[in-house]
C-alpha positions in Angstrom: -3.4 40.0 -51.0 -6.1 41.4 -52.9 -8.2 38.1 -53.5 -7.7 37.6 -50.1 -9.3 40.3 -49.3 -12.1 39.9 -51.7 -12.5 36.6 -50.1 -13.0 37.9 -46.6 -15.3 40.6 -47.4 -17.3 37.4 -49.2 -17.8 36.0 -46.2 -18.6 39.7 -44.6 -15.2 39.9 -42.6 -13.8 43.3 -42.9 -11.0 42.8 -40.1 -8.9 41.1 -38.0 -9.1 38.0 -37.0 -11.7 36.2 -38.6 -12.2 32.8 -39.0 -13.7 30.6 -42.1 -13.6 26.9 -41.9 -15.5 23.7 -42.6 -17.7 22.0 -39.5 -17.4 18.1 -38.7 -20.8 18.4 -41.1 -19.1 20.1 -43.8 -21.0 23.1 -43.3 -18.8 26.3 -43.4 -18.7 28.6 -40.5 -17.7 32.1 -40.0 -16.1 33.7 -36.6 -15.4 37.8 -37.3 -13.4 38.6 -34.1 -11.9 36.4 -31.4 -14.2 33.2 -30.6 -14.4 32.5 -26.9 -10.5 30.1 -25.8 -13.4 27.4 -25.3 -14.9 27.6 -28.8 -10.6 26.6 -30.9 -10.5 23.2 -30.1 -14.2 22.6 -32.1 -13.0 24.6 -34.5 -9.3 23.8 -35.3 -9.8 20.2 -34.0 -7.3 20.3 -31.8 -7.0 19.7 -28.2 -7.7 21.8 -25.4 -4.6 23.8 -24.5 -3.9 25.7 -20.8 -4.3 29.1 -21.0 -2.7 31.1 -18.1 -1.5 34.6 -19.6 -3.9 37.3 -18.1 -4.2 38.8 -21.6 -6.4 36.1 -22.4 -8.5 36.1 -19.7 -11.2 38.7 -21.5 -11.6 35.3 -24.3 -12.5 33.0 -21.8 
């Protein structure tokens, strides 16, 4: 748990959620916090899903 820790604060993410991964350039990306609902299928490269609980609504 610790190195993941170390990790995080690497890529200066001290909480929860935060996001590292690799571009379609191969550039890395960081996201500290909850990316817009809009911004997961260009990052996780997967399709679009319907998002209809309320709770998400302040993410859109």
């Amino acid at each position: 748990m610790r190195a993941n820790n170390d990790l995080m604060r690497k890529f200066g993410l001290m909480g929860t959620p935060g996001m590292v991964w690799r571009d379609g350039e191969g550039n890395i990306q960081v996201q500290a916090g909850m990316p817009r609902l809009s911004r997961l299928p260009q990052i996780t490269g997967l399709p679009e899903q319907k998002q209809d609980n309320p709770a998400l609504e302040k993410f859109r």
